[in-house]
N, CA, C and O of each residue as an XYZ file, in Angstrom:
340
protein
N       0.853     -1.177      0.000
C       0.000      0.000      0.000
C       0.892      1.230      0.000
O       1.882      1.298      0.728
N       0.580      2.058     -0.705
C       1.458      3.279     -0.877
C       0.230      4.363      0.013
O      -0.998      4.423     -0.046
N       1.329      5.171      0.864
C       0.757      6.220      1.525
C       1.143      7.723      1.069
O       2.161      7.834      0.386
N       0.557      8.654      1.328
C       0.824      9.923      0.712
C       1.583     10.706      2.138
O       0.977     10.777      3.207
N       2.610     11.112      1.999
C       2.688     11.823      3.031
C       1.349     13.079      3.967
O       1.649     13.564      5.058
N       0.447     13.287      3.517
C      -0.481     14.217      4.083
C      -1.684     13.041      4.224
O      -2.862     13.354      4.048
N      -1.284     11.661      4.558
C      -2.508     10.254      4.766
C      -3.427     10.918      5.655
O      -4.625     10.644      5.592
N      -2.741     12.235      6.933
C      -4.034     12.029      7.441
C      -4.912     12.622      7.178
O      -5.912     12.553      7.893
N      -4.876     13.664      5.735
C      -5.913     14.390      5.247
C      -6.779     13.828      3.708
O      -6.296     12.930      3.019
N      -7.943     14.445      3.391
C      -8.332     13.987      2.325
C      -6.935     14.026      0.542
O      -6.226     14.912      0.065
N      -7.197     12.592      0.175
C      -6.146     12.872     -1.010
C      -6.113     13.765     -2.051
O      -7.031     13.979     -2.844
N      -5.083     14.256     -2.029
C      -4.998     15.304     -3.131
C      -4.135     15.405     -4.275
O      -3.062     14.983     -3.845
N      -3.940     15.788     -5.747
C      -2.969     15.312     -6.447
C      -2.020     16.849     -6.278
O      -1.264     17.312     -7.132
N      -2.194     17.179     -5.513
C      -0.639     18.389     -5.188
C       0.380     18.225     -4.123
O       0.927     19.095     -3.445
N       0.576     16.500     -4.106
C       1.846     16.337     -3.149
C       3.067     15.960     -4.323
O       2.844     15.525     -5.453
N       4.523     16.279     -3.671
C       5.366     15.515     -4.809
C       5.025     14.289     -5.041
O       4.797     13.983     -6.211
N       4.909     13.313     -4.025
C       4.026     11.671     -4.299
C       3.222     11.407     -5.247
O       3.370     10.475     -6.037
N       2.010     12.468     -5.242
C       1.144     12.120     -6.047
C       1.867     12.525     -7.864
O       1.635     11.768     -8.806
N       2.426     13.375     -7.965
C       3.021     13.907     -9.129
C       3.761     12.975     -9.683
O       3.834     12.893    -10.910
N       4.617     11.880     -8.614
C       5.344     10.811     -9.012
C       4.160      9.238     -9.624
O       4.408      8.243    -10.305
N       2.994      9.707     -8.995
C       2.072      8.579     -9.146
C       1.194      9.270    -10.397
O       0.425      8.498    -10.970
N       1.221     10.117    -10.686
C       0.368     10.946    -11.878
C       1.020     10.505    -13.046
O       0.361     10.060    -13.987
N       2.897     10.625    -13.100
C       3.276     10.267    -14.420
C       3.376      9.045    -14.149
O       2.680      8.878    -15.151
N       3.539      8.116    -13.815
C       3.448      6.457    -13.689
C       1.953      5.950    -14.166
O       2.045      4.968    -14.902
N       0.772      6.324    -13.958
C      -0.543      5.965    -14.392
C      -0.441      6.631    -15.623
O      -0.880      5.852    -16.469
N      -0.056      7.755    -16.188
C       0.046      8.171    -17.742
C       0.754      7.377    -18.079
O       0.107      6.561    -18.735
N       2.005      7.043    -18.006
C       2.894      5.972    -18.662
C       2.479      4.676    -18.900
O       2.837      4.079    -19.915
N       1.676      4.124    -17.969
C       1.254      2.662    -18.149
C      -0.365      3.122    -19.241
O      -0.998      2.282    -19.881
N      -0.717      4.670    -19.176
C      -2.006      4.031    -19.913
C      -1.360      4.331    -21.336
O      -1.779      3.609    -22.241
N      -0.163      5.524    -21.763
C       0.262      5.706    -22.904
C       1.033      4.017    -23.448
O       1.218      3.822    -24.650
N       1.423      2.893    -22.363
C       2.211      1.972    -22.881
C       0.729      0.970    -23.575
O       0.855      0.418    -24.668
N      -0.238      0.891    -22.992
C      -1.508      0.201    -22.873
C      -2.382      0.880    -23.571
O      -3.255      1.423    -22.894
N      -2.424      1.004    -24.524
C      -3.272      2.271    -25.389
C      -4.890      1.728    -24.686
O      -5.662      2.374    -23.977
N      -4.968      0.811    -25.020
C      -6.721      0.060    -25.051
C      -6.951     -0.460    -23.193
O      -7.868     -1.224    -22.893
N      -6.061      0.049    -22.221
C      -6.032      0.002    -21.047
C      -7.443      0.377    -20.560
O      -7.337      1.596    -20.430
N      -8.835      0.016    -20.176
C     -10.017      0.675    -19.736
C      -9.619     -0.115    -17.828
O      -9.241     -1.282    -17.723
N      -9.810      0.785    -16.607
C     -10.344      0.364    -15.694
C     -11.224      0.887    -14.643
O     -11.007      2.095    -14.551
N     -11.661      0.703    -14.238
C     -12.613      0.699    -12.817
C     -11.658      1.280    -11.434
O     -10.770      0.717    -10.795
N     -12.366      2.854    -11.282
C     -11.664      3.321    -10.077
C     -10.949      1.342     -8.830
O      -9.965      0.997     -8.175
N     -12.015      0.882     -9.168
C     -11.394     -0.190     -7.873
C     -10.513     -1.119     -8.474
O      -9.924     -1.834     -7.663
N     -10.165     -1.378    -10.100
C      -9.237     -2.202    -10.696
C      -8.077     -1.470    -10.708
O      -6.946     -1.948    -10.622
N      -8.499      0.279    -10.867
C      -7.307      0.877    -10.661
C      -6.786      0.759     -9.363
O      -5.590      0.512     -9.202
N      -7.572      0.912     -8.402
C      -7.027      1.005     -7.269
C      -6.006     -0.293     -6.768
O      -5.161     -0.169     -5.882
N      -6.257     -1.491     -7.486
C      -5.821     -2.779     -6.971
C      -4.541     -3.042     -7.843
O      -3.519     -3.435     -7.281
N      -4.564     -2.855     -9.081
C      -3.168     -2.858     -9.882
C      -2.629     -1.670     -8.963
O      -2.026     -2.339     -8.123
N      -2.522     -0.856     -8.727
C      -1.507      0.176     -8.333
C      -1.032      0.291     -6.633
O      -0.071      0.762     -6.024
N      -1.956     -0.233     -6.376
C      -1.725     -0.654     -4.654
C      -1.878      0.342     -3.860
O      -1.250      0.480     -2.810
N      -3.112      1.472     -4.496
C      -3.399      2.706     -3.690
C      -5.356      2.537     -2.899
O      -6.355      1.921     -3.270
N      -5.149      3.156     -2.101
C      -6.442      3.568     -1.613
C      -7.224      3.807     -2.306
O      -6.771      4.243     -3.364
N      -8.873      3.712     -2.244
C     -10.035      4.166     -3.231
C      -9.472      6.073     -3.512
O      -9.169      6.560     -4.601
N      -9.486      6.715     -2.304
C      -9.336      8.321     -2.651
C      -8.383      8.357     -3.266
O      -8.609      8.693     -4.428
N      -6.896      8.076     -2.947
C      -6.067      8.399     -3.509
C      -5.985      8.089     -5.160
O      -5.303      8.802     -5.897
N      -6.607      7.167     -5.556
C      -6.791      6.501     -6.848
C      -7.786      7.480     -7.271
O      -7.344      8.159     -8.198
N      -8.900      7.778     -6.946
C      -9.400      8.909     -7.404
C      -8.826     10.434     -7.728
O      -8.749     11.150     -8.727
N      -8.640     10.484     -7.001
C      -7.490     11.795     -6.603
C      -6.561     11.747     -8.016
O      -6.781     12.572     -8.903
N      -5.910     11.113     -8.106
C      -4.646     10.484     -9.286
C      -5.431     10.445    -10.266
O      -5.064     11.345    -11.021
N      -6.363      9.887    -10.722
C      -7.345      9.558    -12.211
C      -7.869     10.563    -12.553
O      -8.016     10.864    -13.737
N      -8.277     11.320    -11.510
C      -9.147     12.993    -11.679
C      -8.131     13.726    -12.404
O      -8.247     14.222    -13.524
N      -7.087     13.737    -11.613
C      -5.799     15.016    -11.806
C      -5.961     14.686    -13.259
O      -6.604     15.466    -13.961
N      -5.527     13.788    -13.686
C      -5.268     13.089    -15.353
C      -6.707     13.668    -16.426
O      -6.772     14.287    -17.488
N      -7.595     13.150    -15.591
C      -8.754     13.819    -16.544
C      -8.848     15.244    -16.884
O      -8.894     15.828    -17.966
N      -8.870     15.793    -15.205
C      -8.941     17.170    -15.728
C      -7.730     17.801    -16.808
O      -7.949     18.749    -17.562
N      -6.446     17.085    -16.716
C      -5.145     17.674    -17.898
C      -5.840     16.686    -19.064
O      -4.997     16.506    -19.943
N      -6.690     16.209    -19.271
C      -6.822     15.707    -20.229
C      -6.473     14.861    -21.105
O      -6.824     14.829    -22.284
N      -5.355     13.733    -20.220
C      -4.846     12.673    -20.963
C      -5.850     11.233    -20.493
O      -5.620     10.122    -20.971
N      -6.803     11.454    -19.639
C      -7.561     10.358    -19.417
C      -9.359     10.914    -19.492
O      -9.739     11.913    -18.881
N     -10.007     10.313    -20.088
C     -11.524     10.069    -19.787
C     -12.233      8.917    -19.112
O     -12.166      7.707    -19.329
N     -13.077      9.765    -18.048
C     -13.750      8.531    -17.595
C     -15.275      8.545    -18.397
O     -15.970      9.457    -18.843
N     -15.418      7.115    -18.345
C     -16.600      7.015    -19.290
C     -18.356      6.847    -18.589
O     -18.694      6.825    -17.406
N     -18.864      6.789    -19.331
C     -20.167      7.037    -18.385
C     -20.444      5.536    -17.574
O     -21.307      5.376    -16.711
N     -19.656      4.664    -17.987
C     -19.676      3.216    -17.270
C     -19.142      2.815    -16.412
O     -19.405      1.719    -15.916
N     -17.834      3.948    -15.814
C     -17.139      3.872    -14.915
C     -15.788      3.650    -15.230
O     -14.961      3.741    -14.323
N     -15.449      3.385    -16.325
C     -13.882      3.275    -16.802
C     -13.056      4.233    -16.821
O     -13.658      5.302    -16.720
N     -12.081      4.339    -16.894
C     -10.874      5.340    -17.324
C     -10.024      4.922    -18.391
O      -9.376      3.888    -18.234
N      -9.934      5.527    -19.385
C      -8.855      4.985    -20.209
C      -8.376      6.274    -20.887
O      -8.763      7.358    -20.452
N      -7.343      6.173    -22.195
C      -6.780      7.226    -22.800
C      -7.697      7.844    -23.214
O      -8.803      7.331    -23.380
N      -7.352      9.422    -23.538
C      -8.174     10.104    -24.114
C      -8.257      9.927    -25.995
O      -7.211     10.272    -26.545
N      -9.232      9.501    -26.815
C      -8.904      8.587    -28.006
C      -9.045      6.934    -27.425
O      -9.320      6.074    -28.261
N      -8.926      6.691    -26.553
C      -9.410      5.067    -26.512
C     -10.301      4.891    -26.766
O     -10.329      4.085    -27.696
N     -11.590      5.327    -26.338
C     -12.752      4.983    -26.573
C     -12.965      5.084    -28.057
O     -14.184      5.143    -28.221
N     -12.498      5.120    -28.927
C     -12.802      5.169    -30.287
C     -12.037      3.818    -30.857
O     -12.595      3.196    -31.761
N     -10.586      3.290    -30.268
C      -9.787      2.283    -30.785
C     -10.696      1.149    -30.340
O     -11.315      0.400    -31.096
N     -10.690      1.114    -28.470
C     -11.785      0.047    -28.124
C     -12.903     -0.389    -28.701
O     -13.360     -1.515    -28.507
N     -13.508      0.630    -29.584
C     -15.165     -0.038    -30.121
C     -14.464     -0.284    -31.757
O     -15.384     -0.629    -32.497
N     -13.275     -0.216    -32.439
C     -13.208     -0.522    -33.327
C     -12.827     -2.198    -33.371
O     -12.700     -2.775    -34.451
């Protein structure tokens, strides 16, 4: 389990930690183009907490290299077009 240094507050993606965990989830979804998961599949490949995994997937959405979909997935931004092909 990875902890954030500020664990005892709500997670946020403005620690250096999280910045180190922000480009590591871009990297694995840029290596994984067709990568779709579930806040809780994310949470379990990466070995983080439900918030903090949120926290991390949000940051990404809002810069715009990830969409979450209305089903609950996250994947690249452009996946959803490779996936249904």
């Amino acid at each position: 389990m990875v902890y954030f240094p500020d664990a005892g507050t709500p997670a946020t993606a403005d620690t250096a930690a999280a910045a180190v965990w922000i480009e590591r989830i871009d990297s694995e979804y840029r290596e994984m183009p067709g990568l779709r998961l579930t806040l809780a599949q994310a949470a379990r490949l990466w070995g983080l907490q439900a918030s903090q995994c949120r926290a991390l997937l949000g940051a990404l959405v809002q810069r715009g290299r990830l969409v979450e979909t209305p089903d609950g997935f996250y994947c690249l931004v452009g996946g959803l077009r490779r996936a249904r092909l």
